[in-house]
C-alpha positions as CSV (number, residue, x, y, z in Angstrom):
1,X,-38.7,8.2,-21.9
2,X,-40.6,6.2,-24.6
3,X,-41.6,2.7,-23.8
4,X,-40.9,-0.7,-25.8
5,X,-44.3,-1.7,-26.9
6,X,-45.1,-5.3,-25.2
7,X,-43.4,-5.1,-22.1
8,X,-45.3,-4.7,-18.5
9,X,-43.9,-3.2,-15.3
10,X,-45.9,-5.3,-13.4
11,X,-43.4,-8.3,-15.0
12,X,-40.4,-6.8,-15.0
13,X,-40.3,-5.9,-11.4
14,X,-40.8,-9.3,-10.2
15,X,-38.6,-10.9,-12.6
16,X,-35.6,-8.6,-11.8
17,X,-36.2,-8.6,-8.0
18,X,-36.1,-12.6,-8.8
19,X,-32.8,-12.5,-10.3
20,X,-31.5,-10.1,-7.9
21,X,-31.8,-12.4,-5.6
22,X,-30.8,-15.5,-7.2
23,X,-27.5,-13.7,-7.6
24,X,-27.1,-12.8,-3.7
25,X,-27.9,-16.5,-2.6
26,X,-24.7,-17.6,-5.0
27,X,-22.7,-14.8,-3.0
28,X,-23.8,-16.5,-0.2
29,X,-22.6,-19.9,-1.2
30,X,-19.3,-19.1,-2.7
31,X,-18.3,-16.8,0.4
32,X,-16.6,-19.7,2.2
33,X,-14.5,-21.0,-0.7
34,X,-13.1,-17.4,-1.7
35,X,-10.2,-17.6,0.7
36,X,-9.2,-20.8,-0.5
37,X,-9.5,-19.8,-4.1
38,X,-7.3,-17.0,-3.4
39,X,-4.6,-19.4,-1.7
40,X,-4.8,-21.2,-4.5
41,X,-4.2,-18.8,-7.4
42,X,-1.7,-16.9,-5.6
43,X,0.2,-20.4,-5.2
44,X,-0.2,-21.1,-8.8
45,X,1.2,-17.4,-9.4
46,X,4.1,-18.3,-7.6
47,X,5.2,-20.9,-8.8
48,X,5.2,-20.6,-12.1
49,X,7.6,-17.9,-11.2
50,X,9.9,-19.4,-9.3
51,X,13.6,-19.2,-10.3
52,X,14.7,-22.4,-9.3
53,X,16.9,-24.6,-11.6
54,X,14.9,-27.9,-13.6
55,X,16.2,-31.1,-12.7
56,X,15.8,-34.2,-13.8
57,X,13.0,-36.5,-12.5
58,X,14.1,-38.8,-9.6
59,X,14.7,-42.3,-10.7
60,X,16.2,-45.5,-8.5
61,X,20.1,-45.4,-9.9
62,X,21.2,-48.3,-11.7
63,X,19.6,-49.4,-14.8
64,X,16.7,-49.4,-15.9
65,X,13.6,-51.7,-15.2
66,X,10.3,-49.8,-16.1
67,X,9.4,-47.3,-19.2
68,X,9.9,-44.3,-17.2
69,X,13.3,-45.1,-16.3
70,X,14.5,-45.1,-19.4
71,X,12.9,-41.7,-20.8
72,X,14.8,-38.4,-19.5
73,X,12.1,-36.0,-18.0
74,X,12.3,-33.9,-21.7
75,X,12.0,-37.4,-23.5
76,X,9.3,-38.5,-21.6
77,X,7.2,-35.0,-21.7
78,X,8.3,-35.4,-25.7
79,X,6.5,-38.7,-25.7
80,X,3.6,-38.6,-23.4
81,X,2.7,-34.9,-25.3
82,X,2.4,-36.3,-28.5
83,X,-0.8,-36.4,-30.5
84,X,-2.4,-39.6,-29.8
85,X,0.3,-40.9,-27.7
86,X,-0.5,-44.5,-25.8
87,X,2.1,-46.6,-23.9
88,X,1.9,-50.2,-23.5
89,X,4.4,-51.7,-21.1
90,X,5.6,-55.3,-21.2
91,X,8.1,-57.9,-20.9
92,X,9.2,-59.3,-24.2
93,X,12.0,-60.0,-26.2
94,X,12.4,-57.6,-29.1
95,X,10.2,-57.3,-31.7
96,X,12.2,-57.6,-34.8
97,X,15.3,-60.2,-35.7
98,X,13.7,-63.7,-34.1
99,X,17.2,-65.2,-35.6
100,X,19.1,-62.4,-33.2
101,X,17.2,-63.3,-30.0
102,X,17.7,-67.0,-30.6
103,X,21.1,-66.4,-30.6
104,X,21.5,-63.8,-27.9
105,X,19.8,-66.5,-25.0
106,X,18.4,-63.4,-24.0
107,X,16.5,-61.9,-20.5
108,X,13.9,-59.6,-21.5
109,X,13.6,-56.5,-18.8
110,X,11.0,-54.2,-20.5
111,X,9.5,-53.5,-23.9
112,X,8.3,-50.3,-24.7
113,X,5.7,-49.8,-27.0
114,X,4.3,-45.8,-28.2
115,X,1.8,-45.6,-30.6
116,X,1.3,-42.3,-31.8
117,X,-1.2,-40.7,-34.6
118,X,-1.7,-41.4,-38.1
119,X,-0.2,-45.4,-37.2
120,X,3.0,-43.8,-36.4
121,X,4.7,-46.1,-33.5
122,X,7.9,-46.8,-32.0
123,X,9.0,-49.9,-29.2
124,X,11.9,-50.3,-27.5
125,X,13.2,-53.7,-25.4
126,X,15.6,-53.8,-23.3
127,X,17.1,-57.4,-22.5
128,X,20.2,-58.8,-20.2
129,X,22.5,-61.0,-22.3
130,X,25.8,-62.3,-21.7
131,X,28.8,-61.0,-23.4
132,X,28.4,-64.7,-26.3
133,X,25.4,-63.6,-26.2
134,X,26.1,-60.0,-27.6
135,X,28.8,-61.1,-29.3
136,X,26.5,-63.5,-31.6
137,X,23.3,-60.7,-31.7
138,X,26.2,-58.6,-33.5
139,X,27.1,-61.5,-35.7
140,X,23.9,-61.6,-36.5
141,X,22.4,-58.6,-37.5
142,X,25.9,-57.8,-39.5
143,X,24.5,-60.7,-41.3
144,X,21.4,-59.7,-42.0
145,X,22.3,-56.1,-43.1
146,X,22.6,-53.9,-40.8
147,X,25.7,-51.7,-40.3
148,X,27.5,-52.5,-37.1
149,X,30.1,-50.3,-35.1
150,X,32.3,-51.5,-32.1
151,X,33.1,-48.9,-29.7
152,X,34.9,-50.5,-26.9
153,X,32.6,-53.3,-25.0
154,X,29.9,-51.3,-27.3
155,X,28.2,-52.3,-30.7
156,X,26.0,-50.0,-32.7
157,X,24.0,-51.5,-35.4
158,X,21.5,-49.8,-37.3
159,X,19.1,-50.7,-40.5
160,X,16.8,-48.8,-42.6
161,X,14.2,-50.9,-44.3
162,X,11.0,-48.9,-46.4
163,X,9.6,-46.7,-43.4
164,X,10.9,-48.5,-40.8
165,X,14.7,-47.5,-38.7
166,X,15.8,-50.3,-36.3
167,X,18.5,-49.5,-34.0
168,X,20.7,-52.0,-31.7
169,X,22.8,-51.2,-29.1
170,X,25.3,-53.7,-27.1
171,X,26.2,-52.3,-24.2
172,X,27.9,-54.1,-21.1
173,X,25.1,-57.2,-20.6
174,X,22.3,-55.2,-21.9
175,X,20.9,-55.2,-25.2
176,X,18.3,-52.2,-26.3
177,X,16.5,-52.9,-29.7
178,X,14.4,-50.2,-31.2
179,X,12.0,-50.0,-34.2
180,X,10.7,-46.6,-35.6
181,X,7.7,-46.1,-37.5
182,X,7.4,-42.9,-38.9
183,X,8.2,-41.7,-35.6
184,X,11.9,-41.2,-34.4
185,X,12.1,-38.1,-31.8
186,X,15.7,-36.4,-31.4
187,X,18.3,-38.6,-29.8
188,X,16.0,-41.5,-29.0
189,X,18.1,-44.3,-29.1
190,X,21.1,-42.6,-27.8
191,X,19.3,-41.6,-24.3
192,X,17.5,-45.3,-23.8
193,X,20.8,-46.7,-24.6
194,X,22.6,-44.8,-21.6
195,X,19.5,-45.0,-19.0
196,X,19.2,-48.8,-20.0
197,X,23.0,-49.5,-18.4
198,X,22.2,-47.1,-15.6
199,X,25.0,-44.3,-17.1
C-alpha cells in the first residue's frame, strides 16, 4: 500500500493512541449519567404519546383578576407564541375614550398590554363599574361613534378608526375595553369578555 508523502508513523501513532484515549476518559465520565438520560427520554417518549384528553389550564373560578385569567390555554399559547410577543401587566383604566371612563366612575382590575412584531399591539382593561356607570360608558361611546348592541344586561360596542378596532363590552359590573393594532387573533374579544365575568 502506497504512502501519502509528508506523513510519519512515528506521529501518527502517538496522536491516535492520544485520541483513543481522550475518547475512553469521556466514556468514563458520561457512564454515571446514562441511566438517567435514558429515564429521561423514555419519559419524554411517553408522554408525548399519551392519549389523555387536553384540558383547560386551572384558573381560581370567578372572574378574572390577572392576564392569564382572562386568556383560554389556546389564546394564551396564540399570544405568548407570537413573533416578538411581550406582555406588560398593569392596573389602569382603559386606554382609549377618557370621556367614557369619566363617566363610567370606574375600578380598574387589570390592563393587558401585547406588543407583537412589526409595532403590531393590542391591550385590553378590564374595570368594575356600576350598572350608571355602564349605562353612561354606552351613552357615551354611541356618542362618539361607535355601534352599540344591547343583549340583555349586555352592551357590545365596537369602532373602526384607520388601523385601529376598539371593542367594548358591558357585562354585569364589568367593563372590558380592547384596542387592536394590526393585531386581532380569532375570537379575542369574545373569550376576555366571558373570562372577565368569570362565565
Amino acid at each position: 500500500m502506497a504512502r501519502v508523502a509528508g506523513r510519519s508513523v512515528w506521529i501518527a501513532w502517538p496522536v491516535g493512541v492520544l485520541c483513543a484515549a481522550v475518547i475512553a476518559g469521556l466514556a468514563v465520565l458520561a457512564a454515571p449519567g446514562l441511566p438517567g438520560a435514558v429515564t429521561f427520554v423514555g419519559d419524554t417518549l411517553r408522554a408525548g404519546s399519551t392519549t389523555a384528553p387536553w384540558t383547560d389550564a386551572p384558573r381560581v373560578p370567578g372572574p378574572a383578576t390577572t392576564c392569564r385569567d382572562l386568556y383560554t390555554q389556546p389564546m394564551w399559547s396564540t399570544l405568548v407564541w407570537s413573533p416578538e410577543a411581550l406582555l406588560t401587566q398593569r392596573r389602569t383604566g382603559a386606554l382609549s375614550t377618557p370621556e367614557a371612563v369619566a363617566a363610567a366612575g370606574s375600578t380598574p382590575v387589570v390592563t393587558c398590554h401585547w406588543r407583537g412584531e412589526s409595532g403590531r399591539w393590542l391591550e385590553t382593561s378590564v374595570a368594575t363599574v356600576s350598572a350608571e356607570g355602564a349605562a353612561a360608558v354606552a351613552a357615551t361611546l354611541t356618542g362618539q361613534g361607535f355601534a352599540c348592541a344591547a343583549d340583555g344586561d349586555a352592551t357590545h360596542c365596537e369602532r373602526t378608526a384607520g388601523d385601529v378596532v376598539e371593542v367594548h363590552d358591558l357585562r354585569g359590573d364589568r367593563w372590558v375595553s380592547s384596542m387592536f393594532a394590526g393585531w386581532m387573533p380569532d375570537g379575542y374579544a369574545a373569550i376576555v369578555a366571558s373570562r372577565a365575568v368569570g362565565e
